[in-house]
Backbone bond lengths (Angstrom), bond angles and torsions (degrees), N, CA, C in turn:
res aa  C-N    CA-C-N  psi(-1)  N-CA   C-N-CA  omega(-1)  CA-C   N-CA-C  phi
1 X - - - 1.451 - - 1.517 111.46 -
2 X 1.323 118.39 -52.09 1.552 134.52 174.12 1.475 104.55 68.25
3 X 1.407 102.17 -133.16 1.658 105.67 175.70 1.238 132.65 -100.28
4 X 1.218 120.27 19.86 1.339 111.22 -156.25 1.320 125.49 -80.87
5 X 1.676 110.88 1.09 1.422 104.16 150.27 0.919 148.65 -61.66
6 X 1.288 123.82 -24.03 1.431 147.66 162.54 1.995 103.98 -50.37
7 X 1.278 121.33 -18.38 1.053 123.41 169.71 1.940 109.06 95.89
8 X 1.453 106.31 170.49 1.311 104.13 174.35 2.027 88.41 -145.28
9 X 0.929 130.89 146.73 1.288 149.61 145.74 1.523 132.58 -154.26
10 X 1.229 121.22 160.84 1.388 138.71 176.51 1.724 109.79 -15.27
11 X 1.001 144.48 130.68 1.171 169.54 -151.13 1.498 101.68 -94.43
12 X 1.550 117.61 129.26 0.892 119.72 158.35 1.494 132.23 -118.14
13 X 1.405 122.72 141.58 1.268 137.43 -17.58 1.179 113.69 -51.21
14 X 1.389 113.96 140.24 1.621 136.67 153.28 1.381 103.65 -8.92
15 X 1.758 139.58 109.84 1.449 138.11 179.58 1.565 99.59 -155.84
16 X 1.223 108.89 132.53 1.353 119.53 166.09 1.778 120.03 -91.48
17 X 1.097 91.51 157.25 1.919 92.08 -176.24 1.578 109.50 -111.68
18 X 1.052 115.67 -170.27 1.652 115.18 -149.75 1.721 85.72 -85.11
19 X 1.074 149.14 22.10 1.410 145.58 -176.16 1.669 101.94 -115.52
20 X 0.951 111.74 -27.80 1.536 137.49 -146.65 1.019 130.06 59.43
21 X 1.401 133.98 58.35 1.721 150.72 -149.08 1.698 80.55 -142.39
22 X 1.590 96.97 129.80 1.439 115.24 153.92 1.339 108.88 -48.22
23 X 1.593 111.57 131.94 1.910 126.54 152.29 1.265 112.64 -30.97
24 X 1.321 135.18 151.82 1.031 136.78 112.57 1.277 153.83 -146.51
25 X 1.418 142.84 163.79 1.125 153.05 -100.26 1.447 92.62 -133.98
26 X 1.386 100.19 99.26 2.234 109.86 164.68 1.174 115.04 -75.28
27 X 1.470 119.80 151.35 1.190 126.54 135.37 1.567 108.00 59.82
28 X 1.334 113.17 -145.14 1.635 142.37 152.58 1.197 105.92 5.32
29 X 2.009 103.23 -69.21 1.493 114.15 -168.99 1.470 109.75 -72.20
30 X 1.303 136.54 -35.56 1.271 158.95 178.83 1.630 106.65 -38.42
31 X 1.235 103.68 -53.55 1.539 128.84 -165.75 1.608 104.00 -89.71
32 X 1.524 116.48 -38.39 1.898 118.29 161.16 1.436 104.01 -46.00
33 X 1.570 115.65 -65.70 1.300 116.60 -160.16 1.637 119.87 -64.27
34 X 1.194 106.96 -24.30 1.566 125.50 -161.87 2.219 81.80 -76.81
35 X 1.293 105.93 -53.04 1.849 104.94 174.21 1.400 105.21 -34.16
36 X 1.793 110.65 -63.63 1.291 121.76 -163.38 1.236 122.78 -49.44
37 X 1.520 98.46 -47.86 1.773 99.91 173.69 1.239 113.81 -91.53
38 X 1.712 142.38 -2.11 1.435 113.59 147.80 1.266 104.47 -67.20
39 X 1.419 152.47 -27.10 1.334 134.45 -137.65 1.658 79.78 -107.60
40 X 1.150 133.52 0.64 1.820 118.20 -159.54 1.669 88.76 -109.51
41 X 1.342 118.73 -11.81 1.515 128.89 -145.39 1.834 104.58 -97.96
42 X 1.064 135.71 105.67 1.244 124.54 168.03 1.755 124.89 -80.76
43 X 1.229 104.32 121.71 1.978 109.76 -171.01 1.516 93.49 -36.80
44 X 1.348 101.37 149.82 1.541 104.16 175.66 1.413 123.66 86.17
45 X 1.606 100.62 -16.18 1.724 99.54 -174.99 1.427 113.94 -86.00
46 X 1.465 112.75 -8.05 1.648 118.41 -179.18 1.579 103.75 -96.29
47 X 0.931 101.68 139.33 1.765 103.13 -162.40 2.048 84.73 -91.89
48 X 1.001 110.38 -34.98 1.875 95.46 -175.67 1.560 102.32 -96.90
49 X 1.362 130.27 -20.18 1.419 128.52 174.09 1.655 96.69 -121.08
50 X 1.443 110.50 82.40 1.313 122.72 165.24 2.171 116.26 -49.68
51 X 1.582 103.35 -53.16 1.169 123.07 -174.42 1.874 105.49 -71.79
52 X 0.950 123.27 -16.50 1.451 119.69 166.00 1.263 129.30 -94.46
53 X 1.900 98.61 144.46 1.582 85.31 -151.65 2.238 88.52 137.63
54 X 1.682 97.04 161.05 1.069 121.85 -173.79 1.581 112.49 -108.13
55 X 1.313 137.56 142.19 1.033 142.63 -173.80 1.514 111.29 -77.62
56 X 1.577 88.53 -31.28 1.671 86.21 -161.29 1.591 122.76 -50.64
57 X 1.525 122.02 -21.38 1.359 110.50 179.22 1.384 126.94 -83.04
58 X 1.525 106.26 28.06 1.538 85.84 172.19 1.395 94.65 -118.22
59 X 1.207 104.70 42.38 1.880 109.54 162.50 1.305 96.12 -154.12
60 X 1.118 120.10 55.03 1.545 138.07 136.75 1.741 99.47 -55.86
61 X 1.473 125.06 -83.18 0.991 105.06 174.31 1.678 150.40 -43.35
62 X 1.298 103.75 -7.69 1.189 113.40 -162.37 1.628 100.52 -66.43
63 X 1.318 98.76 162.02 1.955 115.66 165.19 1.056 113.27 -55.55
64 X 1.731 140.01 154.66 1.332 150.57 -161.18 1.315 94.44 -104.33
65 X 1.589 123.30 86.39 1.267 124.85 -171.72 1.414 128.34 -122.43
66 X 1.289 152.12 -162.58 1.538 155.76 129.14 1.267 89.92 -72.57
67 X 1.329 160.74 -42.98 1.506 136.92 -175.28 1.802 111.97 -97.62
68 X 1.356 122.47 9.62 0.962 106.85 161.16 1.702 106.41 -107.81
69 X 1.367 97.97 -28.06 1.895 87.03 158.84 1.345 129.74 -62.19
70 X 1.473 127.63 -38.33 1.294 126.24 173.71 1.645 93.32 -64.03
71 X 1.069 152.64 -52.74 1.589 150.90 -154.56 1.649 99.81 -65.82
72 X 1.654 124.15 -36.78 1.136 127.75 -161.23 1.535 102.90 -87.78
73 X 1.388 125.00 -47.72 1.609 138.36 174.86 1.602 91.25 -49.51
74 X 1.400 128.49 -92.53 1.409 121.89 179.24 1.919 113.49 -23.90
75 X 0.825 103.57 -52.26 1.522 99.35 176.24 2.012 112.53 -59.21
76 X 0.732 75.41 -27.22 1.560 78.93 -176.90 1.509 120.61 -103.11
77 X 1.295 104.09 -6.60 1.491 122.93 -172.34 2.088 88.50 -99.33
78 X 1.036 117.15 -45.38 1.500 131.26 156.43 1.356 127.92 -1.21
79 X 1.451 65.33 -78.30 1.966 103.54 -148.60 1.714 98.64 -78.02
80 X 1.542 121.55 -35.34 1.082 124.12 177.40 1.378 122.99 -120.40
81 X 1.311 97.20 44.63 1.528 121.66 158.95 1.830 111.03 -111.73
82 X 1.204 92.06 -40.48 1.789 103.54 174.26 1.788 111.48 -69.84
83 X 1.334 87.95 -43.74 1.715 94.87 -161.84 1.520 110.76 -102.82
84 X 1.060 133.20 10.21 1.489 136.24 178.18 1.523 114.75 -151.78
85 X 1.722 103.87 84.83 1.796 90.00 -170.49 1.432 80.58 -91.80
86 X 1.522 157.26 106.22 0.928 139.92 109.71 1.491 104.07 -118.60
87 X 1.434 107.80 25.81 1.251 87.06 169.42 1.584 116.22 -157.62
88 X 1.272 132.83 163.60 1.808 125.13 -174.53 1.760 94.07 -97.92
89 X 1.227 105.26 140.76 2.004 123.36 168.59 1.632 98.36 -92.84
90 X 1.785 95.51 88.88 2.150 94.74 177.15 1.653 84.74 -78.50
91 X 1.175 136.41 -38.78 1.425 117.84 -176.62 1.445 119.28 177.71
92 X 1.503 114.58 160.10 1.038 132.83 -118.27 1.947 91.13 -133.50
93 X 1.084 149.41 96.89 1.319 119.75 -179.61 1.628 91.35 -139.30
94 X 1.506 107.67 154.72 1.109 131.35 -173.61 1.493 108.13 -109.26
95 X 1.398 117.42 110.74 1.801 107.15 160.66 1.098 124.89 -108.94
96 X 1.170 129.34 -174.33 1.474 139.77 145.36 0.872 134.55 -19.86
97 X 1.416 168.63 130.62 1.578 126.43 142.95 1.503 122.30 -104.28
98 X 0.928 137.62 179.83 1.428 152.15 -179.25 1.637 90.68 -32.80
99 X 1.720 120.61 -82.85 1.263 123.86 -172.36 1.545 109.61 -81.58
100 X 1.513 97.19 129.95 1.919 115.03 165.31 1.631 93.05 -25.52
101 X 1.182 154.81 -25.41 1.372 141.10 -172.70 1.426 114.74 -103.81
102 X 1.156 123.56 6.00 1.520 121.07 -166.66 1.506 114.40 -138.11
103 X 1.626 109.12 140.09 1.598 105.93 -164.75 1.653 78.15 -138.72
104 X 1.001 93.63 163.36 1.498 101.71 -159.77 2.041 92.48 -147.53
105 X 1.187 76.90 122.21 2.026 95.80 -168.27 1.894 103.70 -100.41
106 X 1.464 87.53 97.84 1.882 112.01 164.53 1.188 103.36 -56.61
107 X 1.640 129.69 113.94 1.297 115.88 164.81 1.352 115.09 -123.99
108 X 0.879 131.90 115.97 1.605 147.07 177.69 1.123 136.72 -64.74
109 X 1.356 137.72 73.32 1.891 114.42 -155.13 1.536 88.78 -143.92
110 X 1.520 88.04 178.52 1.614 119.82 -149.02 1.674 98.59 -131.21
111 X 1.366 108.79 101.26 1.556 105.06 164.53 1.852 114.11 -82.75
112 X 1.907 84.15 113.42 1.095 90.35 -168.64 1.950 116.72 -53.60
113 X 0.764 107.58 -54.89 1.354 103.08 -174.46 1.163 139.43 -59.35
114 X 1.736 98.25 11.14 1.770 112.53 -167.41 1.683 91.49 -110.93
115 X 1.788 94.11 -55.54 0.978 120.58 -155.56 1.368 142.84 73.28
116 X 1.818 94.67 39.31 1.380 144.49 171.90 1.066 118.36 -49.48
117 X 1.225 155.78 142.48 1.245 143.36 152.06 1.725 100.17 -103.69
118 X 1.955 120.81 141.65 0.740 107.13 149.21 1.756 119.40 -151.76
119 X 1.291 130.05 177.71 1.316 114.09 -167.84 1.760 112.56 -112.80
120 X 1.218 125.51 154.08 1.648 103.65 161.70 1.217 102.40 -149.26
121 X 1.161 114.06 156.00 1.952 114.71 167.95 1.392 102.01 -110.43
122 X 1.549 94.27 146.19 2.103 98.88 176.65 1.350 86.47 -147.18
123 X 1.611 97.48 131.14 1.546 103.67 -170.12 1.455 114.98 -106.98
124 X 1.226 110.94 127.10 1.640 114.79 -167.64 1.761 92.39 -95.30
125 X 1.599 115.06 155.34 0.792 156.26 141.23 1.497 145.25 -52.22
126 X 1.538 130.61 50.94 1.548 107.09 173.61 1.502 143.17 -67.91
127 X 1.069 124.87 134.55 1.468 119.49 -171.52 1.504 113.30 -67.66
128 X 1.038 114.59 139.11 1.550 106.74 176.39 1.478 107.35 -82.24
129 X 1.567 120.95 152.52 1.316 130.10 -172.62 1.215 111.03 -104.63
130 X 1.329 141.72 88.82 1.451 124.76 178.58 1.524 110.90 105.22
């Protein structure tokens, strides 16, 4: 049986293989990428799924803060609670990044049906003001 509930679809990004047949994306990886592109996705940017999508960019501008990190974790704690039931949000952490402009979002989750644990970082962007 293996995994194949967890699903298989099209690969993201869009890549062809040496046959010329679209990638695609098992299981485990299936369910990473499906994170990646709600969290890459701004609400409003899908013209037929207006409501899908991550909050976090409309505090792109915001200050490099403890309250714009708690604002960004909730957003992301959110967004993939609505949009990804295959999986539990054990946690949510906000760091630093390399540049004064970049926080980089620890996300922690649990494919429920394996009962996997796995980790990813997706690194957000603040704009500088001035």
């Amino acid at each position: 049986m293996g995994k194949t509930f967890l699903g298989v679809g099209v690969g993201f990004p869009l890549d062809v293989d040496s046959a010329g047949k679209l990638t695609h994306a098992e299981y485990e990886e299936s369910v990473r990428q499906s994170i990646w592109i709600i969290l890459g996705t701004a609400k409003g940017e899908r013209v037929m799924r207006p409501e899908f999508g991550c909050d976090i960019y409309d505090l792109v501008f915001a200050v490099n803060s403890l309250a714009t990190a708690g604002k960004l974790s909730y957003a992301v704690q959110q967004a993939l609670l609505h949009f990804e039931p295959r999986i539990d949000v054990l946690d949510v952490r906000v760091d630093s990044g390399a540049a004064e402009n970049t926080l980089l979002l620890n996300i922690e989750y649990e494919v429920r049906a394996t009962n996997n644990v796995f980790n990813m970082v997706y690194p957000f962007y603040l704009e500088r003001s001035g």
